[in-house]
C-alpha positions in Angstrom: 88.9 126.2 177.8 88.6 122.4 176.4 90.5 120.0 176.1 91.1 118.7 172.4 90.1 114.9 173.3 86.5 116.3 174.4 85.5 118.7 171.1 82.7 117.9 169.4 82.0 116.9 166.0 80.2 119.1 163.7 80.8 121.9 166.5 82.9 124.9 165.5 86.7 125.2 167.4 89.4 127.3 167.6 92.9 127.2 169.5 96.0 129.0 169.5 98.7 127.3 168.2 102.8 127.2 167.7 104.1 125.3 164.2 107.9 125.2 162.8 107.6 126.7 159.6 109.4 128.9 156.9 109.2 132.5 157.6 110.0 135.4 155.6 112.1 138.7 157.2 108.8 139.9 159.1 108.1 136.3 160.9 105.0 135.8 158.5 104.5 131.8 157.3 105.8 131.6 153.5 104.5 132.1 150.7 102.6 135.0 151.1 101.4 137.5 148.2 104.0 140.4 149.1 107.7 140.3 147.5 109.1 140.0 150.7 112.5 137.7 151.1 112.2 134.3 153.0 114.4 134.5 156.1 114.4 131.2 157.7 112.7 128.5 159.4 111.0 129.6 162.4 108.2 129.1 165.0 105.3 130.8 164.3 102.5 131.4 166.8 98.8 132.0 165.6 95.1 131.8 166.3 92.7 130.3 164.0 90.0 127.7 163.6 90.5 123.8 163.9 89.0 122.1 160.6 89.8 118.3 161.5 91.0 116.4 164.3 93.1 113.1 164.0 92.6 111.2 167.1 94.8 108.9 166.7 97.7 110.3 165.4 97.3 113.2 168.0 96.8 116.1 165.1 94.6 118.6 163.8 94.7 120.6 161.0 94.0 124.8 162.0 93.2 127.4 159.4 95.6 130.7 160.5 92.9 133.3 161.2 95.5 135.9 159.8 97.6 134.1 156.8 94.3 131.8 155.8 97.1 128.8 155.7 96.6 125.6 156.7 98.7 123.9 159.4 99.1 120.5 160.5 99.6 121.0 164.2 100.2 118.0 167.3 97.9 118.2 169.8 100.9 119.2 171.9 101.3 122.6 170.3 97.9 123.7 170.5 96.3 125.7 173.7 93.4 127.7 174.7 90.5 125.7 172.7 87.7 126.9 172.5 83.8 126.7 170.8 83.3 129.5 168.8 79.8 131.0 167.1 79.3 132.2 163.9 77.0 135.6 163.7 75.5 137.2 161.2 76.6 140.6 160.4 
């Protein structure tokens, strides 16, 4: 794993990650396209792929590998960074 101070620019990342966020009755992050009710705000835990890093304000933004939503996350809520590769298929 790396940590998020030693990523590298222009490099392709992705981390797990907690955020505090408005969930609907199957702990999904709101809006989503189904007509399911919001519940509540919540903690919802994902995987997905960093697109920027803020340094100095200790955040990063990560794309939710299954919602497609961006987060803004703290540095403290992310874990298990990682470089990731792109293929061809």
């Amino acid at each position: 794993m790396i940590e998020i101070e030693n990523i590298i620019p222009g490099n392709a990342y992705a981390c797990k990650f907690r955020v505090k966020t408005m969930l609907d009755e199957h702990g999904r992050p709101a809006p989503n396209l189904t007509d399911t009710p919001l519940n509540s705000v919540g903690v919802y835990e994902g995987f997905g792929l960093l697109k920027q890093r803020d340094t100095e304000q200790g955040l990063v933004i990560v794309v939710d590998n299954k919602s497609s939503k961006e987060f803004i996350v703290p540095f403290s809520d992310i874990w298990d960074v990682d470089a990731v590769e792109f293929t061809e298929e």
